[in-house]
C-alpha positions, 0 to 999 in steps of 0.5 A: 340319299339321307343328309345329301344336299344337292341344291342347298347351300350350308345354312349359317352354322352356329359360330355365325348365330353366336356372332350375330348376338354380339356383334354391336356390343363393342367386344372383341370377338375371338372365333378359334379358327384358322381363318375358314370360319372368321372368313365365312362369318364376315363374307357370308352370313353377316351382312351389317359390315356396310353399315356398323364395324366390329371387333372380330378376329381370328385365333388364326390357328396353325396346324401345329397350334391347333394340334398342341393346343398352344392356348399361350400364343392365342391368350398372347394374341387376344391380350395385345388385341384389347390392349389396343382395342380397349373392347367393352367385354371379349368372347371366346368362340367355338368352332370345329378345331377346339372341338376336335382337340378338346380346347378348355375354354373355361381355362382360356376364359381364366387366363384372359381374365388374369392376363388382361385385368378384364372380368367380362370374358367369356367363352361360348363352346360352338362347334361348327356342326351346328345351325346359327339357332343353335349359336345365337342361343348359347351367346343369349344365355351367356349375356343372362348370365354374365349381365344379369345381376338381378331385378332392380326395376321394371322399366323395360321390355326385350326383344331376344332373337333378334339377328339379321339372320332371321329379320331385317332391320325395318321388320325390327322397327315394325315389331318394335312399334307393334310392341309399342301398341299391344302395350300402351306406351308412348314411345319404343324407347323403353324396348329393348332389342338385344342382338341387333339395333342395340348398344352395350349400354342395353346390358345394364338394362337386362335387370330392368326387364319385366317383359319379353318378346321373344321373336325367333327361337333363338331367343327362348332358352334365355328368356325361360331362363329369366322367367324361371329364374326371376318371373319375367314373363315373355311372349312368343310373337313374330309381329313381321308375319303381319307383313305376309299374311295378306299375301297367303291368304290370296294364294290359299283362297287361289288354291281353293277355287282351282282345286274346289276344296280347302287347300293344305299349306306347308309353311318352311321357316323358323319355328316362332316366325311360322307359328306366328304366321300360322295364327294369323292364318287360322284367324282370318276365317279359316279356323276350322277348315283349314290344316297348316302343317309348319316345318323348320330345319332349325331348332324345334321346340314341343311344347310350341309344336303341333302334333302335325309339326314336322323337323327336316332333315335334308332337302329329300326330307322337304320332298317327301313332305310336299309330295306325301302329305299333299300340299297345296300351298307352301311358304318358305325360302325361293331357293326351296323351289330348286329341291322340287322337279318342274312337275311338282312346282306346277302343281303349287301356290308359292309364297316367297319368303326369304330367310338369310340363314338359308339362301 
């Protein structure tokens, strides 16, 4: 049955991508909720609470508030928050509620700039209905915008899609100081990673970009935005695929000696990461013999895309890939193995690679 999910649980939703973006910033983080969406963020799809804290709260809206709209009581609420927090900037977040009542943002925004004093306030219209791609798109583009106050210098490079939704923190590190080599420099000092491993003093440096990586797809709009805008060239490279190519490589050359042919291989991931993966794949004497098909249930960019380049749906969707186009290999997220029946799996070479947004 189309959109049924039966073995997947929900992927990280928008609210949680667009949280994950400004999480060590030091801001205040207003999610407009009525405690669901602050608890799922906190309890599930954010994992740095162990090691760094941050300003979160709920608008913990009542039934009769998010009918109403009583946006005075959450403008009371968030000003007595920064009164007592002092957060370096404050983010109004989206979610299914002032989606369905029409909430205006851009008169919250108004207001708690007024009320509070503060010019940093922004609002960030997620929905909910979304994935965390889609959410910690839409907080890159707000940082562009509000921070990016023109070219003064160039002396950094960025990093944009960096989450721990998608990476961890010592895959960071490694595609730090892969930067650090295809570039020369001494040091990763000058490199800049915004959404994770980062401090609110790196948005002054968002005028002193002259390159980017962008390491997940996430990160994309922002950066052809910078370019467009001021001519900062980017890169679409995920380093940390590096980590698992050896990996698919021995489980491809496993596959071709069962099967007496070049295998076909489904890679399941974010779009970038895939792509990067794919490459290298393609690089290491396979060129011409082999087909790698990349598929994502996340955003899916064309002019990034293969033609055989596949966007799902729902887990029938992954199924039917598997089974229709005759795949041999297949890398991707273990909980993926629970859409396939016993049969099926029989048949594959799997490459594990976990994805936090998904299992």
């Amino acid at each position: 049955m189309k959109g049924l999910k039966t073995v997947l649980t929900p992927f990280a939703p928008d609210q949680s991508g667009s949280v994950a973006v400004l999480y060590e910033y030091g801001g205040l983080i207003v999610i407009l909720d009525a405690g669901g969406c602050t608890g799922n963020i906190c309890g599930f799809d954010e994992p740095r609470w162990t090691v760094k804290k941050s300003m979160i709260m709920s608008a913990a809206l009542r039934d009769m508030d998010a009918i109403l709209g009583r946006d005075e009581a959450l403008v009371k609420k968030t000003v007595k928050a920064a009164e007592q927090l002092k957060p370096n900037f404050i983010a109004v977040i989206g979610t299914p509620v002032p989606a369905v009542i029409g909430t205006d943002f851009r008169g919250i925004v108004n207001l708690l700039k007024k009320k509070t004093g503060m010019e940093n306030v922004f609002g960030i219209e997620t929905f909910g209905m979304k994935y965390y791609d889609e959410g910690a798109s839409k907080s890159y583009m707000a940082l562009v915008s509000e921070y990016f106050a023109g070219l003064n210098s160039s002396k950094y490079i960025g990093i944009f899609g960096a989450t721990p939704l998608d990476i961890s923190k010592e895959e960071l590190d490694y595609i730090k100081s892969r930067i650090q080599a295809e570039e020369g420099l001494d040091s990763t000092e000058n490199i800049i990673s915004f959404g994770m491993d980062c401090d609110y003093k790196d948005f002054s440096k968002l005028s002193g970009l002259y390159k980017n990586y962008v390491i997940s797809i996430s990160g994309l709009k922002a950066c052809r935005k910078l370019k467009d805008d001021f001519e900062i060239d980017y890169v679409l490279e995920n380093y940390s695929a590096e980590n698992y190519v050896d990996k698919a490589l021995e489980l491809i050359n496993t596959s071709k000696a069962v099967l007496g042919k070049i295998p076909k291989v489904l890679i399941v991931s974010e779009q970038i990461f895939a792509n990067s993966l794919r490459n290298l794949i393609l690089k290491s004497g396979f060129s011409d013999e082999i087909e790698i098909i990349n598929a994502t249930f996340f955003m899916k960019d064309k002019e990034i895309s293969e033609t055989c380049d596949l966007k799902l749906k729902d887990e029938d969707d992954f199924e039917n890939v598997v089974v229709n186009e005759n795949i041999d290999v297949v890398i991707g997220d273990p909980v993926l193995k629970d859409i396939l029946s016993i049969k099926q799996l029989e048949s594959l070479e799997w490459l594990s690679i976990k994805h936090f947004a998904v299992s």
